[in-house]
C-alpha positions in Angstrom: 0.0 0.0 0.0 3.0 2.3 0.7 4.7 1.5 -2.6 1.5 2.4 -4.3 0.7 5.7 -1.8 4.2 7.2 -2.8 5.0 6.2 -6.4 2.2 5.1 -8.5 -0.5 7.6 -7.3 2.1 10.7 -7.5 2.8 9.7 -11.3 -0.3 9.1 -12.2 -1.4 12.4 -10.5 1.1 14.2 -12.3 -0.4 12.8 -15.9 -3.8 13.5 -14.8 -3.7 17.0 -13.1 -3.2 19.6 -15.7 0.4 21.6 -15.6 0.5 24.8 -13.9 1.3 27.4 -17.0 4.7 29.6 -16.7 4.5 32.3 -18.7 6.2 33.0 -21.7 7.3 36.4 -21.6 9.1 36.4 -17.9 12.4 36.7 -20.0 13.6 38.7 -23.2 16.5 38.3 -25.5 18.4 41.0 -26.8 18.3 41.7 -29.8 22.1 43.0 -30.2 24.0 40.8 -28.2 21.7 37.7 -27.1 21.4 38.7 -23.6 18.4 36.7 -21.6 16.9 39.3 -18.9 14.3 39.1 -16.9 11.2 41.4 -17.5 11.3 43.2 -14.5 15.0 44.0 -14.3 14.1 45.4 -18.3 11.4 47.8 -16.7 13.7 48.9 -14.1 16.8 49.2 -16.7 14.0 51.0 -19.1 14.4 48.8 -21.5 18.1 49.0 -22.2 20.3 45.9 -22.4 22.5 45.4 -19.6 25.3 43.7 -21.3 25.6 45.3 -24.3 23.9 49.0 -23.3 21.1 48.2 -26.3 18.5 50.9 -26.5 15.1 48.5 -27.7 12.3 50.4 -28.6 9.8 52.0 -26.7 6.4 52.0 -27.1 4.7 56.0 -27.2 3.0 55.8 -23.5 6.3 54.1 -22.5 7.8 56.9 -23.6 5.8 59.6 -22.9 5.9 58.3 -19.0 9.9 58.6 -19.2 9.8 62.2 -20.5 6.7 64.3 -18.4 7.2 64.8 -15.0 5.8 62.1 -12.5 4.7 60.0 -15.5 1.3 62.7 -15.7 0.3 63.7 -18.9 -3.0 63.8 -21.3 -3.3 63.0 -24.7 -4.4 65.4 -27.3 -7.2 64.0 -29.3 -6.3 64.0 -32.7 -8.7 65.3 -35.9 -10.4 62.6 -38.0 -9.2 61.7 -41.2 -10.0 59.8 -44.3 -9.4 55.9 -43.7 -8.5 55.1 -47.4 -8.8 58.0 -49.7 -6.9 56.3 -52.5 -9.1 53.2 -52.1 -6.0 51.5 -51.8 -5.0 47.7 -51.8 -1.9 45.1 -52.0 -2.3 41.7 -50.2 -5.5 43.2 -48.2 -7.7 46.3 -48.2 -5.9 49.2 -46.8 -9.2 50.0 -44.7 -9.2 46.5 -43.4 -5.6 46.6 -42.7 -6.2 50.2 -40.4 -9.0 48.4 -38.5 -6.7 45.2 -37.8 -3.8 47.1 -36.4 -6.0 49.9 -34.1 -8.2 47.4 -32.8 -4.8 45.8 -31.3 -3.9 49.4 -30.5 -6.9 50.5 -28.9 -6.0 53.7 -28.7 -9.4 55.9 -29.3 -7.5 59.3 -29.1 -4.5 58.7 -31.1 -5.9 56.1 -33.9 -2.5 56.1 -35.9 1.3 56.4 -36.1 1.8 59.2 -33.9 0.5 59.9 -30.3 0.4 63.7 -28.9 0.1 64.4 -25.0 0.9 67.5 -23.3 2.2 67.5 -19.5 5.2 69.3 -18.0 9.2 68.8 -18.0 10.9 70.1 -15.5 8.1 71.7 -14.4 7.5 73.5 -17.8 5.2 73.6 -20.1 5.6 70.9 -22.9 4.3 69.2 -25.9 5.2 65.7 -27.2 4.9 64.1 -30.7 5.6 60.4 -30.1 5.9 58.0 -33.0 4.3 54.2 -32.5 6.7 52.3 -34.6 4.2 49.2 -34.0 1.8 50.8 -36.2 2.5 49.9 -39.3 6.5 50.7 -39.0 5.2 53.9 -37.5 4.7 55.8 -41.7 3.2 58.7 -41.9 -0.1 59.4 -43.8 -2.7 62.2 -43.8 -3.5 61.2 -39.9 0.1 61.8 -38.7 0.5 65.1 -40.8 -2.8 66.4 -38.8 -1.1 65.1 -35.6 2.2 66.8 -36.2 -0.2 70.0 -37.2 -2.4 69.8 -34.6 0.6 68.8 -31.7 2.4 72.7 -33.1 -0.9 74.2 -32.6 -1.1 73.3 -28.7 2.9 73.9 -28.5 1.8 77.5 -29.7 -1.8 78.2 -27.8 0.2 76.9 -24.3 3.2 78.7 -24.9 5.0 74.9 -24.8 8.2 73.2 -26.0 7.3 71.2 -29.0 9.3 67.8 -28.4 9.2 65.4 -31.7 10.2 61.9 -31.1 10.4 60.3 -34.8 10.4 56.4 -35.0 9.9 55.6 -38.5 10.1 54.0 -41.6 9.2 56.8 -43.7 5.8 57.7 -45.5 3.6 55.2 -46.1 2.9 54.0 -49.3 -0.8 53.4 -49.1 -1.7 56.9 -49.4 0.2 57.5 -52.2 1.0 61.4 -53.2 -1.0 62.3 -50.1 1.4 61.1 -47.6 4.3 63.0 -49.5 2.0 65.6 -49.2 2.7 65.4 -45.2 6.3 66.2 -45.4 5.8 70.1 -45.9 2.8 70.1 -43.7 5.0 68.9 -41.3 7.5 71.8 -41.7 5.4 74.2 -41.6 3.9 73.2 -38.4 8.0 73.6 -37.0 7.9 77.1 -38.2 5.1 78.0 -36.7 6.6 77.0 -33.4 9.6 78.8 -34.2 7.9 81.7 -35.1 5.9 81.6 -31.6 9.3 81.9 -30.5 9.2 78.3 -28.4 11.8 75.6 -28.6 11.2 72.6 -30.7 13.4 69.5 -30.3 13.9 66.2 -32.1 14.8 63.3 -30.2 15.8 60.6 -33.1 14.9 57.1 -32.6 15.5 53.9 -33.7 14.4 54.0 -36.8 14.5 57.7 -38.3 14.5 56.7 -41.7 12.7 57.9 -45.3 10.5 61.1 -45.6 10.2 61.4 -42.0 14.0 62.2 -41.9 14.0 64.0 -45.1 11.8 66.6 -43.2 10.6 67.9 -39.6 12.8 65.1 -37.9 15.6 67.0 -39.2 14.7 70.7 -38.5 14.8 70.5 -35.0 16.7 73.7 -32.7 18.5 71.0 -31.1 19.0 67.0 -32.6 18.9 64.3 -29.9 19.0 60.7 -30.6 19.5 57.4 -28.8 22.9 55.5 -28.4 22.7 53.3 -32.0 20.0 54.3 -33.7 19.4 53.9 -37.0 18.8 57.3 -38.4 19.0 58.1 -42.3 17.2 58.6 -45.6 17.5 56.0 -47.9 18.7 51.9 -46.9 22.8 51.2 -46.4 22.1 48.6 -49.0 20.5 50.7 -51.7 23.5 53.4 -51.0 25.8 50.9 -51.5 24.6 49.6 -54.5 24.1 53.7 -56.1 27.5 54.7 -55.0 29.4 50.6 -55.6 31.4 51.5 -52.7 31.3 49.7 -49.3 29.9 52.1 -46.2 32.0 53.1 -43.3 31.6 51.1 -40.3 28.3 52.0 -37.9 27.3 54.3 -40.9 23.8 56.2 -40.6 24.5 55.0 -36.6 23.7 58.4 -34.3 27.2 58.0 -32.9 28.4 58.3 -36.5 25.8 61.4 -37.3 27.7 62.7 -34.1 30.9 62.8 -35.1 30.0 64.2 -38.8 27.8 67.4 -37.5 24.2 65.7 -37.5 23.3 65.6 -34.7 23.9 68.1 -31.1 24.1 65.3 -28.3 23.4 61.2 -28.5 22.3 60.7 -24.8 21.6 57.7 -22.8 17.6 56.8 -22.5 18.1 57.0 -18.0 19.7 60.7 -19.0 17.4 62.0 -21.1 14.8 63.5 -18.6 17.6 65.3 -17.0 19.0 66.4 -20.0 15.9 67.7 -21.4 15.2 69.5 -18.2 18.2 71.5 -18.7 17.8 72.2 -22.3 14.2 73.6 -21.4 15.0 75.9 -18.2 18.2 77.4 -20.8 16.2 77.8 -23.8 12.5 78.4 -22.8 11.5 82.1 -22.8 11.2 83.6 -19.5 7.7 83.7 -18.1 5.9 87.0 -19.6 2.9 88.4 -19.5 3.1 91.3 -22.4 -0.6 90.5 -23.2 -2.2 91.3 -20.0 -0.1 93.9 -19.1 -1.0 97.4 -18.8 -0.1 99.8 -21.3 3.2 101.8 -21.0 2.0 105.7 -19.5 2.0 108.2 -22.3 4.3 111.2 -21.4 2.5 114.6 -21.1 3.2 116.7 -24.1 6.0 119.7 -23.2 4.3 122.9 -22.6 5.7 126.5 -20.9 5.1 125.4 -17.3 7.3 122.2 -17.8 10.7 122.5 -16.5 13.7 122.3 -19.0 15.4 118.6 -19.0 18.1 120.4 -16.7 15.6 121.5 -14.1 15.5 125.1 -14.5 12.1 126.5 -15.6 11.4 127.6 -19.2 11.0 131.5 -19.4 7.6 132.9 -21.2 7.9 133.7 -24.5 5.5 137.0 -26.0 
């Protein structure tokens, strides 16, 4: 009875009785080195490879919780656009393509490639224009030209920094002309933040690639990207086959836009909060309040009772 109490019952318990499921997604491999780490040492390292200092990417609320103080902000909602205007389609309707990938979003304010929230760095007022790579490679179309637009309009109306955090493929070829359309749309949103006389700065991500980097990503009043992140125009591969020469090592890298003018600073992702905060109390304009204010006294017009500028009394004339 022993013999079957502590041998056969145990085993054939253990074929019976359902396995207790481990979850799959305790542990993450880098993708640069190989490294195994555990999911919560990953949140705590903010994503960031231990062994190798490999900056994965970030998803827009991830990001948008590193950058605004205390992890508050509130997301802009963004204006409606056309689903398909071209009526467009390749292995599946474009329409049925958008309404696969935001249902898995689910993101009712920001249906698209680009999020917009609005919070405080540093304890000033700020604006930022985060890129969702997940979203179809994170291209820009009509509803990330009105994002960019409409995240430069609250930049202006709060009297904010306009922060622009590109992650990218470039535009996106299901829109056709009207996604090239985007790329001066999207400059002349910067200008009208520069105009307002506020700050607007880029913070290049893995990847800043195509017409977003052959337009606003590039125009920024100061260029901040992430240690090795791809950042360039067209593909190493297609360069290489134009110019039939081989590249330099850790071309279109930020390290290597560094070191050829491209770029200002390439910062670590736990020293960009702090860096930002400085860049914003040095180049934000000092609290004012010319609209309110009171208009300057007008100076009573000179007449004979008026003393002279020296203090001695003007004389009478006949």
């Amino acid at each position: 009875m022993n013999w079957i109490t502590n041998f056969v019952r145990p085993k054939f318990r253990a074929l019976v009785e359902p396995k207790p499921e481990i979850p799959d997604n305790l542990w993450e491999k880098c993708p640069s080195c190989g490294h195994m780490i555990f999911h919560r040492e990953l949140e705590e390292l903010l994503k960031v490879c231990p062994n190798c200092g490999h900056h994965m990417r970030l998803g827009p609320i991830e990001r948008m919780k590193l950058l605004f103080d205390d992890a508050d902000f509130e997301l802009v909602a963004l204006p409606e656009v056309p689903a398909d205007p071209l009526k467009f389609r390749d292995r599946e309707r474009y329409s049925d393509r958008l309404k696969r990938v935001r249902a898995g979003v689910n993101r009712p304010e920001a249906p698209d490639a680009i999020v917009v929230a609005e919070g405080s760095i540093g304890g000033l007022p700020a604006v930022a224009a985060v890129f969702d790579f997940g979203f179809m490679g994170g291209s820009m179309g009509l509803a990330v030209g009105e994002g960019l637009v409409k995240a430069a309009e609250r930049a202006v109306e709060r009297a904010a920094a306009l922060i622009a955090v590109p992650a990218s493929g470039g535009a996106r070829m299901q829109e056709g002309i009207l996604s090239l359309m985007q790329l001066p749309r999207s400059v002349i949103a910067v200008e009208m933040v520069k105009e307002a006389g506020l700050p607007y700065i880029v913070l290049l991500t893995d990847p800043t690639t195509g017409g977003v980097s052959a337009s606003f990503a590039m125009l920024g009043d100061l260029q901040i990207a992430e240690p090795g992140a791809l950042i360039g125009f067209a593909g190493a591969r297609v360069i290489e086959e134009t110019i039939r020469e081989t590249l330099p090592p850790g071309f279109q890298r930020s390290e290597y836009l560094l070191d050829h003018g491209m770029l200002d600073m390439v910062v670590s992702r736990k020293e960009l909060k702090p860096t930002l905060e400085r860049v914003l109390a040095l180049v934000m304009p000092p609290l004012r309040e010319t609209a309110l204010a009171e208009p300057l006294p007008v100076q009573p017009a000179a007449s004979e009772e008026q003393p002279e500028p020296d203090g001695e009394a003007r004389e009478p004339r006949d």
